[in-house]
C-alpha positions as CSV (number, residue, x, y, z in Angstrom):
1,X,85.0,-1.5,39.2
2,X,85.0,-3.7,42.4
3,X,82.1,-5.8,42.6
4,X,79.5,-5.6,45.3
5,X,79.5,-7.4,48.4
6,X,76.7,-9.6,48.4
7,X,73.4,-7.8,50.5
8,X,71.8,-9.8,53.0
9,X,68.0,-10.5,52.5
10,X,65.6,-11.4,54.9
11,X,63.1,-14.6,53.3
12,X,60.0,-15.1,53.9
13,X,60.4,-18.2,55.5
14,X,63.4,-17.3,57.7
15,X,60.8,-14.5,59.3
16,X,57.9,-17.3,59.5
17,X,59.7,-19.6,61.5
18,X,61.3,-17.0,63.4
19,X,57.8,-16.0,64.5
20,X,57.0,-19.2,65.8
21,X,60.3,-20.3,67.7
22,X,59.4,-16.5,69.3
23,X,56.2,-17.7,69.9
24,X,56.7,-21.1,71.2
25,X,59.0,-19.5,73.8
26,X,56.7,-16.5,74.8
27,X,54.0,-19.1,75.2
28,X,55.4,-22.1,76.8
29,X,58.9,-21.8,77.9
30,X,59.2,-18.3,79.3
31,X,55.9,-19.3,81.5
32,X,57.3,-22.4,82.9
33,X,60.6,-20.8,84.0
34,X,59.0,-18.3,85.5
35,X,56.6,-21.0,87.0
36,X,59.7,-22.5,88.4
37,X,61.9,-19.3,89.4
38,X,58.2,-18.5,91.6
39,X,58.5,-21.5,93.5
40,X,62.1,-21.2,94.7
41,X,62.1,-17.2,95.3
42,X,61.4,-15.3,97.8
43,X,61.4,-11.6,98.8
44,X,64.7,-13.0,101.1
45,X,66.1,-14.8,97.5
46,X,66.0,-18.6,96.8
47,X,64.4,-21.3,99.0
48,X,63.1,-24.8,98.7
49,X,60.5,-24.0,101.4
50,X,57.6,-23.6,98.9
51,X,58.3,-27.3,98.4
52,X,59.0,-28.6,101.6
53,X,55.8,-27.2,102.7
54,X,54.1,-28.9,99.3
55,X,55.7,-32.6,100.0
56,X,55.3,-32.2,103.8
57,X,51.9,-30.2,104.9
58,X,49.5,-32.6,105.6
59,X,46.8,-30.4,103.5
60,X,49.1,-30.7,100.2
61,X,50.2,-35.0,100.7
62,X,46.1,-35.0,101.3
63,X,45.7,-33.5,97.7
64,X,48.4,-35.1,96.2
65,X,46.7,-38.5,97.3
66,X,43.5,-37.7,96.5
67,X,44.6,-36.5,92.8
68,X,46.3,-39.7,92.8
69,X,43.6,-42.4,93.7
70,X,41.3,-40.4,91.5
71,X,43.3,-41.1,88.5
72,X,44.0,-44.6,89.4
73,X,40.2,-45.6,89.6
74,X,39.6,-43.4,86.6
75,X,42.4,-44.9,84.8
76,X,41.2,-49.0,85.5
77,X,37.3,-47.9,84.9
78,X,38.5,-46.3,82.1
79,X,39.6,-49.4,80.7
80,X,37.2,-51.6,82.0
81,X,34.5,-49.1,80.2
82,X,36.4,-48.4,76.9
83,X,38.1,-51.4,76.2
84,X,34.9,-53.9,76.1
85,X,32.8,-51.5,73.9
86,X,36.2,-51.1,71.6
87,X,36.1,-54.4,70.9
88,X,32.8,-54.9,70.7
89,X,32.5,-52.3,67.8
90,X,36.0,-53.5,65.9
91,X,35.6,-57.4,66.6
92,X,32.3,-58.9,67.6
93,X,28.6,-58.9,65.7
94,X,27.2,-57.0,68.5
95,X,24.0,-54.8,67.1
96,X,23.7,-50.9,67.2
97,X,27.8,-50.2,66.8
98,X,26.8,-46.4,66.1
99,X,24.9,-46.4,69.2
100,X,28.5,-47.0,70.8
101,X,30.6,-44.9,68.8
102,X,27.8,-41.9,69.4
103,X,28.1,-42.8,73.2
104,X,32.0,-42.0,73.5
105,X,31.9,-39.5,71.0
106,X,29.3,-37.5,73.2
107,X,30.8,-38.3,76.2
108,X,33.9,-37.0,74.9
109,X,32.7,-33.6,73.9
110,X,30.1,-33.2,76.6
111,X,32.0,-30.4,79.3
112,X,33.1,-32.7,82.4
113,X,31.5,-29.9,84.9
114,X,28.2,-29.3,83.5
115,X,28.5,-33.7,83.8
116,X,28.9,-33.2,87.4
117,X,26.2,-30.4,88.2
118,X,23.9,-32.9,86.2
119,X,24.8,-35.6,88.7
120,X,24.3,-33.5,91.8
121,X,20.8,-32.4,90.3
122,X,20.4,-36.3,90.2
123,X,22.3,-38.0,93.6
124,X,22.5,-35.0,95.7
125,X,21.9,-36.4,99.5
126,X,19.3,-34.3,100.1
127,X,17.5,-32.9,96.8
128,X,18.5,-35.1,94.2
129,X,16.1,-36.7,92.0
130,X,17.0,-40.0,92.4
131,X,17.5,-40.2,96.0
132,X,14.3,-39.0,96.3
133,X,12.6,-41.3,94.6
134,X,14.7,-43.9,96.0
135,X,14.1,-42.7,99.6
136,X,10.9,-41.2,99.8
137,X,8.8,-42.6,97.0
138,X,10.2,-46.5,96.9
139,X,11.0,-46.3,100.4
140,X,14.7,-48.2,99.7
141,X,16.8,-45.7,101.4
142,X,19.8,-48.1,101.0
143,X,19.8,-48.1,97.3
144,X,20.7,-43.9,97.6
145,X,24.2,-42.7,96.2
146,X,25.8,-39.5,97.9
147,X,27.6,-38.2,94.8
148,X,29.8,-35.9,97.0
149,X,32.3,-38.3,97.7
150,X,35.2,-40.2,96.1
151,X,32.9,-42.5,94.3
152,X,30.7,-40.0,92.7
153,X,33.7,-38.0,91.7
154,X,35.4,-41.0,89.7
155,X,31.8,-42.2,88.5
156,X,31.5,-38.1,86.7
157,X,35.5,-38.2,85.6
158,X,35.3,-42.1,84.4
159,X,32.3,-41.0,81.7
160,X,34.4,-38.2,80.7
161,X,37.4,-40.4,80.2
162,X,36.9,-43.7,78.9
163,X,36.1,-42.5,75.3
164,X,40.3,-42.6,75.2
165,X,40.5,-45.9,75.7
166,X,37.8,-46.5,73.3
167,X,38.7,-45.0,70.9
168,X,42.5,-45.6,70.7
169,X,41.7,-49.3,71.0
170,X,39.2,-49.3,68.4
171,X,41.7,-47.8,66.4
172,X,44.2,-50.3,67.1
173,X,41.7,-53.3,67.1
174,X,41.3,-52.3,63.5
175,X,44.6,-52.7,62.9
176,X,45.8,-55.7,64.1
177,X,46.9,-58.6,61.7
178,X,43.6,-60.7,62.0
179,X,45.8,-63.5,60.9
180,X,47.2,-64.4,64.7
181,X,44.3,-65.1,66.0
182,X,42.9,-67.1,63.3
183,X,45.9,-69.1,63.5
184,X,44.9,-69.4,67.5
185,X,41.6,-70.9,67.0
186,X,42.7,-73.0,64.2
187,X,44.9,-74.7,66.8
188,X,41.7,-74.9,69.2
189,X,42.0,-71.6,71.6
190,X,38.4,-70.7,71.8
191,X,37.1,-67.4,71.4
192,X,37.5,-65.8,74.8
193,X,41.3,-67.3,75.2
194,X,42.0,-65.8,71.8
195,X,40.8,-62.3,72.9
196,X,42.6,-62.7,75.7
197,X,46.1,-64.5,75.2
198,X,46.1,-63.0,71.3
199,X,44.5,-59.9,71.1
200,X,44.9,-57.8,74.2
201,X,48.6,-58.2,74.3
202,X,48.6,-56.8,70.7
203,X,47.0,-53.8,71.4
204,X,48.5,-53.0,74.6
205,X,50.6,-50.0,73.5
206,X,47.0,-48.2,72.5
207,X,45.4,-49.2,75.7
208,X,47.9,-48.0,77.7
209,X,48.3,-45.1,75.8
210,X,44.3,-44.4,76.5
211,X,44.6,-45.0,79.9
212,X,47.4,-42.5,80.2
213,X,45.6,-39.5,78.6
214,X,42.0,-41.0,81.1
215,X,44.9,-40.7,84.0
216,X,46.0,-37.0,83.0
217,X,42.8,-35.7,81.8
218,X,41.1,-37.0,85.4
219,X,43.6,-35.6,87.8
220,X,43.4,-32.2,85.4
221,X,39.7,-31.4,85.8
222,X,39.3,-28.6,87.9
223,X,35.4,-28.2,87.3
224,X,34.3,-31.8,88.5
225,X,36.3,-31.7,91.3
226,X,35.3,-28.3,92.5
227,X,31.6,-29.2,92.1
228,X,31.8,-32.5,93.4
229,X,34.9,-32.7,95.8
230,X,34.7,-29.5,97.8
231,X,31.1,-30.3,99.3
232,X,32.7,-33.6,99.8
233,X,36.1,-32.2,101.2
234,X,37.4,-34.3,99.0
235,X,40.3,-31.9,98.2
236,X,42.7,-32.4,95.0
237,X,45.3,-30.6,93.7
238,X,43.8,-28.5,91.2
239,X,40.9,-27.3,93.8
240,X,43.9,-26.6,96.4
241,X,46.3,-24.5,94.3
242,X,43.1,-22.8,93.2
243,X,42.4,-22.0,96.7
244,X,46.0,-20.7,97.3
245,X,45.4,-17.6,94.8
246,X,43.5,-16.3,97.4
247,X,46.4,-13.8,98.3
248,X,49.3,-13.2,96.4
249,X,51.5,-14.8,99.6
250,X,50.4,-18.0,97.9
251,X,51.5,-17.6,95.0
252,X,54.8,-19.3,95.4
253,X,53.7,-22.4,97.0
254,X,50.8,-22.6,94.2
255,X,53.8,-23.0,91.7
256,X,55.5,-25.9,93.8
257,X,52.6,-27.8,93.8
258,X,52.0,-27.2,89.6
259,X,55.3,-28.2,89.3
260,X,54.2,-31.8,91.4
261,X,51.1,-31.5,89.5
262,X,54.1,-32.0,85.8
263,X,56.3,-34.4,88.0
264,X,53.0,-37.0,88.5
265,X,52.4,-36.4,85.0
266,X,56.1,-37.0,84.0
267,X,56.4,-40.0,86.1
268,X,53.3,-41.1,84.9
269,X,54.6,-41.3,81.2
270,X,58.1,-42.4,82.1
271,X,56.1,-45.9,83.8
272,X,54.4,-46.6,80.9
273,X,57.1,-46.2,78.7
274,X,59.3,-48.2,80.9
275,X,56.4,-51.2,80.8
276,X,56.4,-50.7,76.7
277,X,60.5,-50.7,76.2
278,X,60.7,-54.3,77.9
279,X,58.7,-56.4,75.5
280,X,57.9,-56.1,72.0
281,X,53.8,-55.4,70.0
282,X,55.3,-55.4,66.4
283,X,53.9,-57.6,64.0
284,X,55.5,-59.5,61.1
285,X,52.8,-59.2,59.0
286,X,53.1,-55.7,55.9
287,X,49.3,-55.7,55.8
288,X,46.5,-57.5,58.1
289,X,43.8,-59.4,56.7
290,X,40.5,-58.1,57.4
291,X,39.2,-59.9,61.0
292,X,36.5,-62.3,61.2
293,X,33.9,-60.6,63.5
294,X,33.3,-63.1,66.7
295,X,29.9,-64.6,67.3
296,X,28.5,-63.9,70.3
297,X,25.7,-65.4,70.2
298,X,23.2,-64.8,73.1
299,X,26.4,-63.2,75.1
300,X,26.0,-60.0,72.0
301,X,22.8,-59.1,74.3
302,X,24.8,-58.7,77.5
303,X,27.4,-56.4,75.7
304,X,24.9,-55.0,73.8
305,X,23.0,-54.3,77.4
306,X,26.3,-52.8,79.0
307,X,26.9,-50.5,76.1
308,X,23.4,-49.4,76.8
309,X,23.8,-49.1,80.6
310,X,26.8,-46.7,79.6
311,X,24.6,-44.7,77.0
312,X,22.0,-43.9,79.9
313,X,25.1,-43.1,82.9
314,X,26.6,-40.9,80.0
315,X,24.0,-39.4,78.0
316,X,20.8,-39.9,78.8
317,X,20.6,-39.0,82.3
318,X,22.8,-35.9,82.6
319,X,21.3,-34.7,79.5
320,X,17.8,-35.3,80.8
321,X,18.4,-33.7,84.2
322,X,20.0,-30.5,82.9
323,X,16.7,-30.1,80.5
324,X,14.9,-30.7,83.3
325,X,16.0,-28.7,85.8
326,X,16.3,-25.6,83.1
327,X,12.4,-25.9,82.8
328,X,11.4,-26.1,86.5
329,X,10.8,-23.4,88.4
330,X,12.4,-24.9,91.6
331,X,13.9,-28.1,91.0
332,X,12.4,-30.8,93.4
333,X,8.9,-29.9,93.5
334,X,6.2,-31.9,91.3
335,X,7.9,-31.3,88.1
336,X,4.3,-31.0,85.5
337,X,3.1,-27.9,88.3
338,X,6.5,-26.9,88.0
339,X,7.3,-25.6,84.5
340,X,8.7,-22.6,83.5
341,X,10.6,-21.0,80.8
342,X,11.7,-18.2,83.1
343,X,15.5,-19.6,83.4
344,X,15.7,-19.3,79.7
345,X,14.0,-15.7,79.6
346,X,16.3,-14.7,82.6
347,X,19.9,-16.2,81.1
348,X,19.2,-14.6,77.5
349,X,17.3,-11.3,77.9
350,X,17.7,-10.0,81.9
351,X,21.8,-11.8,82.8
352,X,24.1,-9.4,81.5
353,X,26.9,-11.4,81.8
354,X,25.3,-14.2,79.0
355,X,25.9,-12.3,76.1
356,X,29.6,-11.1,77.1
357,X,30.6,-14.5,78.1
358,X,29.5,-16.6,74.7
359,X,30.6,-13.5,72.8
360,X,34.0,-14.1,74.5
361,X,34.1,-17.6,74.6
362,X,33.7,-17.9,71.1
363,X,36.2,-15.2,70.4
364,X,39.3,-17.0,72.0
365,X,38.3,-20.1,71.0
366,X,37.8,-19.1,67.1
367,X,41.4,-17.6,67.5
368,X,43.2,-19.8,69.7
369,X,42.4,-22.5,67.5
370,X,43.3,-20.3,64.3
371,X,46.8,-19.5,66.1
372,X,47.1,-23.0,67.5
373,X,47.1,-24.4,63.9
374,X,49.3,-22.0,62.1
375,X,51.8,-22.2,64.7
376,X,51.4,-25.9,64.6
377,X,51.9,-26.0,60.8
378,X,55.1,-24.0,60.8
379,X,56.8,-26.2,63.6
380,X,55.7,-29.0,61.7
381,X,56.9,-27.3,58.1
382,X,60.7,-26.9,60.1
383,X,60.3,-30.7,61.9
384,X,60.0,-32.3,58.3
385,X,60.9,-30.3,55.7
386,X,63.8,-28.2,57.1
387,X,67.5,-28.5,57.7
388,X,67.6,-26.4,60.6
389,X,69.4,-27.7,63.8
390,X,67.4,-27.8,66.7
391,X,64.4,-28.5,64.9
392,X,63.1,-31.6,67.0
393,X,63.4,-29.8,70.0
394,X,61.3,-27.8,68.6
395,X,59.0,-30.4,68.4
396,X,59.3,-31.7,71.9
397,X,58.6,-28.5,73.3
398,X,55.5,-27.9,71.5
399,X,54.5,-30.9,72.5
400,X,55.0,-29.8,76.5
401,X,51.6,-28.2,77.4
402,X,50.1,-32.0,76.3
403,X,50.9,-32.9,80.0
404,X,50.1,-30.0,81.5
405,X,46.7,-29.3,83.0
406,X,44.9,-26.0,82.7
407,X,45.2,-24.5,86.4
408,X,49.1,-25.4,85.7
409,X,49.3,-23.4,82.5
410,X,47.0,-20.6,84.3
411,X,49.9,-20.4,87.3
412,X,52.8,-20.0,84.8
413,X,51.8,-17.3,83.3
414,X,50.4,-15.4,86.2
415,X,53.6,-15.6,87.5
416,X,55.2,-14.7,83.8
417,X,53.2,-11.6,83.3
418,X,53.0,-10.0,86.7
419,X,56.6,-9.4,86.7
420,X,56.1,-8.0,82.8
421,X,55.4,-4.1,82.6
422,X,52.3,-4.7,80.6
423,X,49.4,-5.8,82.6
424,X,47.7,-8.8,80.8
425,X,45.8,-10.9,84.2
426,X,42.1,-10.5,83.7
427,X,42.3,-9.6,80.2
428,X,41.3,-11.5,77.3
429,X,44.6,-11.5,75.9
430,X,45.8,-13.8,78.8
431,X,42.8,-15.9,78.1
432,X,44.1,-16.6,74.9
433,X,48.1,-17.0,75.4
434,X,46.8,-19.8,77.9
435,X,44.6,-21.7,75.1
436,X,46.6,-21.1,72.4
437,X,49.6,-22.3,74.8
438,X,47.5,-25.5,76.3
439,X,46.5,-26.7,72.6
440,X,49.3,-26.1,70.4
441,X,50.2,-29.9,70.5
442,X,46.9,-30.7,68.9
443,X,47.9,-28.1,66.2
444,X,51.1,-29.9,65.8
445,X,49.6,-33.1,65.8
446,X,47.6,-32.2,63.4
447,X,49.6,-30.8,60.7
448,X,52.4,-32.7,61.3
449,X,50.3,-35.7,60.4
450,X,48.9,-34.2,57.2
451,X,52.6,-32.6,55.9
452,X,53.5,-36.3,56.2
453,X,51.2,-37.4,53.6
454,X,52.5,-34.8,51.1
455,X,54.8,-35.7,49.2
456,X,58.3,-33.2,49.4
457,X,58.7,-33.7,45.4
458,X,55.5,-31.2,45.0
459,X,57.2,-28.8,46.6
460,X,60.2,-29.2,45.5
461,X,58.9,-29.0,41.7
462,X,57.1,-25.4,42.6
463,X,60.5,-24.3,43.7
464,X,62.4,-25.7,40.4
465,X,59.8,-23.6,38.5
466,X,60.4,-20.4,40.2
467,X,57.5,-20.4,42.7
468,X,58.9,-18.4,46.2
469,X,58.5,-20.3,49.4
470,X,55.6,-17.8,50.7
471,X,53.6,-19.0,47.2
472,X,54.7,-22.5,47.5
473,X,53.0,-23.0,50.7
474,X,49.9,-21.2,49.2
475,X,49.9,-22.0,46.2
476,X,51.0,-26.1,46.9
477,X,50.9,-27.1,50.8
478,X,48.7,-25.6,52.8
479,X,45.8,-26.7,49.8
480,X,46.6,-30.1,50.5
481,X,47.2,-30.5,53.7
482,X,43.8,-27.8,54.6
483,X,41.5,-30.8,55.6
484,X,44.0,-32.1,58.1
485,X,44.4,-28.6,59.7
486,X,40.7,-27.8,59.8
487,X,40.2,-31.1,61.6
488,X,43.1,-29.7,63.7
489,X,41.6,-26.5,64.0
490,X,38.3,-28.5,65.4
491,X,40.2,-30.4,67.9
492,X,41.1,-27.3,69.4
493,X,38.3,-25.2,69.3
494,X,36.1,-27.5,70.8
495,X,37.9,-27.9,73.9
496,X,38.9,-24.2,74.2
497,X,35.1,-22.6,74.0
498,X,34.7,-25.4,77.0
499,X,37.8,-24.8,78.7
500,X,37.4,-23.6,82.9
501,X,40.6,-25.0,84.6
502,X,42.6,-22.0,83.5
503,X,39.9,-19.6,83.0
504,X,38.7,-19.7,86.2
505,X,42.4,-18.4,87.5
506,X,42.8,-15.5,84.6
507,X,39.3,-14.0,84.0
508,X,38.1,-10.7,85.3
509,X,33.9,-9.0,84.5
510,X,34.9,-8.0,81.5
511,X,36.7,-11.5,80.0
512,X,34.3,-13.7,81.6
513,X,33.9,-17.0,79.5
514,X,31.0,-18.9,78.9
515,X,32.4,-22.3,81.2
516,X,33.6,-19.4,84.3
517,X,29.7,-17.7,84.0
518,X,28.5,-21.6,84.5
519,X,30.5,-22.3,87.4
520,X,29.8,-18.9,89.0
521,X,26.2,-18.8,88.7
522,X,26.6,-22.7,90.4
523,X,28.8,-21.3,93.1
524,X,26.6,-18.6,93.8
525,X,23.1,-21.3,94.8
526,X,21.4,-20.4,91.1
527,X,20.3,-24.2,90.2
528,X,17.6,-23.9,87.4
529,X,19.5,-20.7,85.4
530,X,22.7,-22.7,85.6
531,X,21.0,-25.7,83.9
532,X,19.1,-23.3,81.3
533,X,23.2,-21.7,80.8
534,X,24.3,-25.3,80.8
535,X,22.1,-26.4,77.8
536,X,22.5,-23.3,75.9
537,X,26.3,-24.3,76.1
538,X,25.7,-27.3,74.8
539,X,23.6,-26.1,72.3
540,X,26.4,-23.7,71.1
541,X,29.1,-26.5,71.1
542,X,27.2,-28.4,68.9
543,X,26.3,-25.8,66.4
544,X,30.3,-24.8,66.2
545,X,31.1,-28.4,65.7
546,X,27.9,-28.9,63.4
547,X,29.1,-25.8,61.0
548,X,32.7,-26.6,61.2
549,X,31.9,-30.5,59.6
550,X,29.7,-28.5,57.2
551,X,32.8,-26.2,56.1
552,X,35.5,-28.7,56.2
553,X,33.5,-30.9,54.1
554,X,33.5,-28.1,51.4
555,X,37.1,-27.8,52.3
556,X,37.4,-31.3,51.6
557,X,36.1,-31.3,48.5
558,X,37.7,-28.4,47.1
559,X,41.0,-29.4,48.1
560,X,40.1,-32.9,46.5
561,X,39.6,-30.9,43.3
562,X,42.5,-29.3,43.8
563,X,44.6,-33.3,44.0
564,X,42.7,-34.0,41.0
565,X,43.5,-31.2,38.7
């Protein structure tokens, strides 16, 4: 009897990571060629005229500029900002280092644009509290700040962004082989010419690295800019392709300038690499001894002081002026005659867009960071524990959306889905194929940092035994490497629930998010209910990050129990 060809079977894991190639390329590069076949095509067929008009129009070089000198001042405050209070926490005795480390953490996760209407409650010309009282009370009218200009716009993006610089240098601070620069002042450098000469060049990949990330994330923002650069006419290039969706005869030209939004970007990264490839940070040193922290002396006052000044710019006073506006029943009248808890009575119980809006904002941002992760965790699975050819390509393109900003991501896949026969804009669906698209690298990141720190031979002994890949992975994997993905799953959800850039281009009534319900009540003149919306977003944020610490930290420990038995 002839024997039987062998019958092809589909694995498990075969289907799994066929799933997420399908998905990377549904997500991230189906949207950008279509991005790009928008900018060059035409109802007559292909044209660069979309671009001409983007490189040539005075408007669009006006935009272009102005995103440009935006991020260069963010980027340089950024570092002037992040880098002192880094090494004030990693190398100097300077009191109250949680006070700093709360600072940029806050500043971090507080949303830029409810930042920037806190400012304009604070230093606009006319009603702002401060102005006010600077003008009219103190009688110093010279001492008064117009926040809708250049300045105030980099002065609400810089307190956003320098918490990169901080924290990457910290990190790298940390790190550094403590024995060069006690060989430095053993051969007389003082102090200051060690931190400068010794340490700063060390750590110049990470500061570099931060100010990269301050110089994306500022040019990016769509919110702050909006809120703070259109009064101004200080136009940028996120506010001016937002303005081209207006009619759908924009729509092309809207794509030529995403795709310079990805070129500055690009060229962005390509100059700091080039600056890194021509000289060399690597120490000899396996294994740094811990650093002696510098004495300051008197001079820890003055650092101590500045980190202070940067608590009040960042967190005190926009916090303070958003309570205080929710509570007033017309902010810029005598504020004790002038309370109120109407705002809050009016945004929960008589708004009928509140309740929609957080129930949807939590929603996608729950499962964009639950899909963000798991396709994260499957790309890294293939990146380090597969054969499969290809599979760092992969990797790159996952890592795409990093660069690309929210109204960028928002444009590709308008242009993506319109020409599809299933009509996704102004659904929630799109809402979430543009998070889950925008944050996948953080999901990546994440689990591709934890699969690192398993070791393949546990694996590898589950399969010996018998165990199936779809059990390995349960059974072995995914209980180790849980902690890293629910940190990754945080990273994600955090700035998704948050997230207006690309909402404000895909939502419609019935997907409104919680950040588009902000910025439309602003639009629309409603100051006190947008500051009572503003702290009830804030108060939500910090509830979701609040329980998510509390259930990672039983994941933690369960999956501790887990190593240990």
């Amino acid at each position: 009897m002839p024997a039987r060809a062998p019958r092809f079977r589909i694995r498990l894991d075969q289907v799994v990571m066929a799933a997420a190639v399908v998905a990377l390329i549904v997500l991230i590069v189906l949207p950008l060629g279509s991005l790009f076949l928008g900018s060059v095509t035409t109802e007559q067929g292909l044209t660069l005229d979309n671009f001409h008009e983007a490189l040539t129009g005075r408007l669009y070089l006006q935009a272009i500029a102005n995103s440009l000198i935006l991020g260069a001042w963010t980027g340089l405050f950024s570092v002037l900002i992040g880098l002192p209070l880094a090494w004030a926490v990693s190398r100097t005795n300077v009191p109250a280092k949680a006070l700093i480390t709360l600072t940029a953490t806050l500043a971090y996760l507080s949303p830029p644009f409810l930042t920037a209407i806190a400012f304009v409650n604070l230093f606009g010309p006319n009603s702002g509290l401060i102005n006010k009282l600077m003008r009219d009370v103190l009688g110093l009218p010279f001492l008064t700040f117009d926040i809708f200009t250049m300045k105030g716009l980099v002065l609400v993006t810089v307190l956003h962004t320098f918490p990169f610089v901080f924290l990457l240098a910290a990190s790298a601070l940390k790190s550094v082989d403590a024995s060069y620069e006690e060989a430095a002042q053993i051969l007389g450098a003082s102090k200051w010419r060690t931190a400068f000469s010794i340490t700063a060049p060390l750590v110049t990949p990470a500061i570099l690295s931060g100010t990269l990330l301050a110089f994306v994330n500022s040019i990016a923002l769509f919110g702050s800019q909006a809120i703070i650069g259109l009064p101004g006419r200080v136009v940028t290039l996120p506010t001016r392709i937002y303005a081209l969706f207006d009619s759908p005869e924009g729509y092309g030209l809207a794509s030529a300038l995403s795709l310079v939004f990805i070129l500055v970007t690009v060229a962005a990264l390509f100059l700091q690499r080039s600056f890194l490839a021509r000289r060399s940070f690597v120490t000899l040193s396996g294994k740094g001894s811990r650093p002696q922290l510098v004495n300051l002396g008197p001079g820890r006052w003055l650092l101590f002081g500045f980190a202070v000044l940067v608590f009040i710019l960042a967190i005190v006073l926009p916090y303070s002026a958003l309570i205080a506006v929710s509570f007033s029943k017309s902010w810029g009248l005598d504020f004790w005659k002038n309370l109120t808890l109407y705002n809050y009575r009016f945004i929960l119980f008589e708004y009928d867009v509140t309740k929609r809006a957080i129930l949807n904002s939590l929603f996608l941002a729950t499962l964009a960071a639950l899909l963000a992760v798991t396709i994260g965790a499957v790309i890294g699975w293939i990146e380090l524990r597969s054969k499969i050819p290809g599979r760092k390509l992969l990797d790159y393109v996952a890592l795409v959306p990093l660069g690309l900003p929210g109204i960028v991501m928002a444009v590709a896949l308008i242009q993506f889905w319109l020409k599809m026969p299933i009509a996704l804009y102004g659904t929630l669906t799109i809402l979430l194929l543009a998070y889950t698209a925008r944050y996948i690298p953080l999901g990546v990141r994440a689990a591709n940092a934890s699969l690192r720190q398993v070791d393949p031979s546990l694996e590898e002994s589950a399969r010996i035994l018998g165990a199936g890949w779809g059990m390995t992975m349960r059974e072995v994997t995914l209980p180790l490497i849980r902690p890293g993905l629910f940190a990754g799953w945080l990273l994600v959800f955090v700035p998704s629930i948050q997230e207006l850039s690309a909402s404000i281009l895909l939502f419609s009534s019935s997907s409104m998010t919680l950040a588009v319900a902000v910025y439309n009540l602003y639009e629309n003149g409603y100051t006190e209910p947008v500051a009572a919306l503003s702290i009830i977003n804030i108060i939500i944020i910090g509830a979701a990050i609040w329980l998510a610490h509390w259930l990672g930290g039983r994941e933690t420990t369960r999956a501790g129990g887990l190593g240990a038995t």
